[in-house]
C-alpha positions in Angstrom: -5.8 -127.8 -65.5 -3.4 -129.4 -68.1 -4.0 -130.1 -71.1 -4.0 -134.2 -70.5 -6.8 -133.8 -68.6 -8.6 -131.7 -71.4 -7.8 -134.1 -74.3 -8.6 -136.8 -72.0 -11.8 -134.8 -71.6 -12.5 -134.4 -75.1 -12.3 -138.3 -75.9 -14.3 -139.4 -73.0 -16.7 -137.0 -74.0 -17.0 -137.8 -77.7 -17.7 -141.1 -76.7 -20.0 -140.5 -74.8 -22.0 -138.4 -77.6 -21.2 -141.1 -79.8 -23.3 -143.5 -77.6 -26.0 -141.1 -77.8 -26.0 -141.0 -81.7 -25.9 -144.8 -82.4 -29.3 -145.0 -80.3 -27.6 -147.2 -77.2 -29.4 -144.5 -74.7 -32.0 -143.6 -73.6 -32.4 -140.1 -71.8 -29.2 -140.2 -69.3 -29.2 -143.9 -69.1 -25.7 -145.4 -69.8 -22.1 -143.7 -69.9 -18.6 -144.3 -70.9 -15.2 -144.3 -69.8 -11.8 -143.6 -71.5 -8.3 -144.2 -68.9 -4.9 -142.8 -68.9 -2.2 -145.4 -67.8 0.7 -143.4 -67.2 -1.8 -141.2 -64.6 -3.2 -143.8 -63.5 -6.8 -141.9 -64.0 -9.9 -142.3 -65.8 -12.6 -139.4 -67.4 -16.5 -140.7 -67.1 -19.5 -138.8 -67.7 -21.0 -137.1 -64.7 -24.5 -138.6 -63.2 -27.7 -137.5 -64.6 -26.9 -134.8 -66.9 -29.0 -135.0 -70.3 -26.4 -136.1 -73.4 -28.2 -132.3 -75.2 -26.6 -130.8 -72.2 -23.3 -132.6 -72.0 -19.9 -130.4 -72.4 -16.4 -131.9 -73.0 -15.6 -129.4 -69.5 -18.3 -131.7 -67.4 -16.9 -135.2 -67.6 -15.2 -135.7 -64.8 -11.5 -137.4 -63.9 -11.4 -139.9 -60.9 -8.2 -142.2 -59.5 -8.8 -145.6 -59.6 -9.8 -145.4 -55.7 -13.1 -143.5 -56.7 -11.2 -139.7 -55.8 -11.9 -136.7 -58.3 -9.0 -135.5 -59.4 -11.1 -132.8 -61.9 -14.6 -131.5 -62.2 -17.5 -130.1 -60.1 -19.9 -132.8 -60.7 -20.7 -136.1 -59.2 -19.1 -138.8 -61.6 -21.7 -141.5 -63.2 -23.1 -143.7 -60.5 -21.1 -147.2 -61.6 -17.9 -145.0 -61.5 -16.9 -147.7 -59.3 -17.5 -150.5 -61.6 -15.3 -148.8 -64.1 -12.7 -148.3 -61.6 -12.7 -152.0 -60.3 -12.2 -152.8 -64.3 -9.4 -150.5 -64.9 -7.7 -151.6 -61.7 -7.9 -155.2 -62.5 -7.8 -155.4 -66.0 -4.2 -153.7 -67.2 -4.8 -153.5 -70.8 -8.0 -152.2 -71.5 -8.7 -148.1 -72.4 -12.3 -147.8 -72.1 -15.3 -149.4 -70.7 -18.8 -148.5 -72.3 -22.3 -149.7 -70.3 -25.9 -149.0 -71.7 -29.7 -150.4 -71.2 -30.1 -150.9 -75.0 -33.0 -152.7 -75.2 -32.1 -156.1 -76.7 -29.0 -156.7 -74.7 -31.0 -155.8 -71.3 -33.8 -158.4 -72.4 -31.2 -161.0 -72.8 -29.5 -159.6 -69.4 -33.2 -160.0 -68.0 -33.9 -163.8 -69.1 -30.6 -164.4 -67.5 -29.5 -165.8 -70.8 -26.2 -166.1 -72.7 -26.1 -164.5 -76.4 -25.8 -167.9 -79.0 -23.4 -167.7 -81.6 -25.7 -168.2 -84.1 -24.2 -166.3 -87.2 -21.1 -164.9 -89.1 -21.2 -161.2 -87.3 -21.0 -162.7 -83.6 -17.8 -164.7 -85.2 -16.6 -161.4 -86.8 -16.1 -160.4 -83.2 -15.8 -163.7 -80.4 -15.6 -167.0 -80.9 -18.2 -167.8 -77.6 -21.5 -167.0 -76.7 -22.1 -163.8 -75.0 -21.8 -164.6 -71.4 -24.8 -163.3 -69.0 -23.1 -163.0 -65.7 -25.9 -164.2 -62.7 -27.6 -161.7 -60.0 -25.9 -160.1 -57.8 -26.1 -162.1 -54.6 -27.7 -160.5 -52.1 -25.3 -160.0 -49.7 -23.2 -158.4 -52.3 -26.0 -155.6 -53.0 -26.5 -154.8 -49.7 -22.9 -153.6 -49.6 -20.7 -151.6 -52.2 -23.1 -152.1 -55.1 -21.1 -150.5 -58.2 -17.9 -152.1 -56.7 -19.1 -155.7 -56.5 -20.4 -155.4 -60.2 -17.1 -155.6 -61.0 -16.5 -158.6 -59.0 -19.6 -160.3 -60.6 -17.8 -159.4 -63.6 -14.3 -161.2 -62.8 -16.0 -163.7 -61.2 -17.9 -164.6 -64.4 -15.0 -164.5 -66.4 -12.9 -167.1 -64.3 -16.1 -169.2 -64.2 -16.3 -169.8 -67.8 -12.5 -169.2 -68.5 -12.8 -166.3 -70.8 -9.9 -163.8 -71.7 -11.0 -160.1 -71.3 -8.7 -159.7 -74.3 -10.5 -161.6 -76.3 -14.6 -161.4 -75.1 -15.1 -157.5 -74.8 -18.4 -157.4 -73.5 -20.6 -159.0 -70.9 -24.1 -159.4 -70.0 -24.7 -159.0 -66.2 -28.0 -160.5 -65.3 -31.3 -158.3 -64.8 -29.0 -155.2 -65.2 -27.2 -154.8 -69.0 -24.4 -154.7 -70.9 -20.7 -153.3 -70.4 -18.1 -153.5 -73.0 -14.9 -152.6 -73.3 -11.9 -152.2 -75.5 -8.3 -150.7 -76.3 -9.8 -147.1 -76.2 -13.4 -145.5 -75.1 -14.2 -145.5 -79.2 -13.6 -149.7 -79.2 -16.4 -150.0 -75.7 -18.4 -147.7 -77.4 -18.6 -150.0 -81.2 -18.4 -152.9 -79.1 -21.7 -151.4 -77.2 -23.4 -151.5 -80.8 -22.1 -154.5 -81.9 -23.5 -156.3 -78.5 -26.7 -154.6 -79.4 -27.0 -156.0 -82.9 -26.4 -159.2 -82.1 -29.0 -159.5 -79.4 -31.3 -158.4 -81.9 -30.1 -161.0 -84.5 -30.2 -163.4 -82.1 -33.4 -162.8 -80.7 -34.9 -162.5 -84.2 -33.2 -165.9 -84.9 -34.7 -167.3 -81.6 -38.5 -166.5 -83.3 -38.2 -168.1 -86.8 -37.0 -171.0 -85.6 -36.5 -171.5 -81.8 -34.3 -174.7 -82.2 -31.5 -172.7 -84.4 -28.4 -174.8 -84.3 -25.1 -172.7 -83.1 -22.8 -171.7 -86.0 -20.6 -174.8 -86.6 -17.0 -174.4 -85.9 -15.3 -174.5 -88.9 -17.2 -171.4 -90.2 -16.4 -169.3 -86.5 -13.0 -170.2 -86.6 -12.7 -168.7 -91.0 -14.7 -165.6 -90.1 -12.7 -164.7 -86.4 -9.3 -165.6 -87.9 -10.0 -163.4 -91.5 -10.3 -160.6 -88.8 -8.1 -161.5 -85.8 -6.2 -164.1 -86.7 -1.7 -164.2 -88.0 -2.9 -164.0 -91.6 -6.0 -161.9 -91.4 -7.1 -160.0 -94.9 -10.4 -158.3 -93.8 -10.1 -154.5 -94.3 -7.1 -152.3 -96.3 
């Protein structure tokens, strides 16, 4: 095996732990991905196995077309979706997908995250989009495959740049995120997580909560993202 394939091993896997540690799983519930361009491969975490059980030699490396290039197990079940992402969307490096509980109940109403307060602007400049179901023809056939079309599809729908929104809600199913490396999907994964609390919580003291006002989305996005951005050393 060479040693690309170990260190891409190693990061998919520490990821993977990592999204064990912040609390974003539950038993084997959720998973993470981390790609390699230039091999145009991916590492996920195999299917079922318990994160207390989980070595760096058991994640497994696929080809975009769903092949296993290394390991003995099967990979996670929505391999495909990851796949579908990586093939379609050039410039991400990892994708990240949980059923942490406050982004699931949001998936579950069907409902799009409001930007409410300063940390959603620390990180998008739009609500959290909730993709629909699944049509029903579409689950009858290559399930993990067409999540990634409901994902796309979503995304032209509303007009949103992958680039820029790293994370979606898909409706009565959860939360994938994504970002220049599998560390990025897996802080994004938290960060979607907090804010569905926040905005939940927000939601109960005072159910008609106006949406943060522009001006103050625009300071907070730009003093992270933006030409002249001073947040951090």
């Amino acid at each position: 095996m060479g040693s690309k394939y170990k260190e891409l091993q190693r990061e998919c896997y520490e990821a993977n732990m990592e999204l064990n540690a912040l609390g974003l799983v539950i038993y084997t519930f959720g998973n993470v991905s981390t790609v390699h361009r230039q091999e145009a491969i991916f590492a996920i975490k195999p299917s079922g196995v318990p994160y207390e059980e989980l070595k760096p030699e058991d994640i497994v490396v696929m080809d975009y077309d769903n092949n296993i290039v290394q390991g003995s197990m099967r990979p996670s079940s929505d391999t495909k979706t990851h796949a579908f992402l990586y093939k379609n969307w050039g410039d991400i490096g990892g994708i990240a997908h949980t059923h942490s509980m406050y982004a699931v109940a949001w998936a579950q109403a069907q409902k799009d995250i409001p930007i409410f307060g300063t940390t959603h602007a620390d990180h998008l400049t739009v609500d959290i989009p909730c993709a629909p179901p699944m049509k029903d023809e579409l689950i009858k056939g290559n399930y993990e495959h067409n999540t990634g079309i409901q994902i796309l599809d979503c995304f032209k729908e509303k007009e949103l740049s992958f680039n820029e929104v790293e994370m979606i809600l898909i409706g009565n199913h959860g939360p994938f995120t994504w970002g220049n490396d599998a560390a990025m999907a897996v802080y994004n994964a938290k960060v979607l997580e907090t804010v569905a609390q926040m905005a939940y919580l927000t939601l109960q003291i005072n159910p008609n909560a106006h949406r943060l006002k522009d001006s103050l989305i625009k300071k907070h996005h730009e003093r992270k993202h933006g030409e002249n951005a001073y947040y951090g050393q």
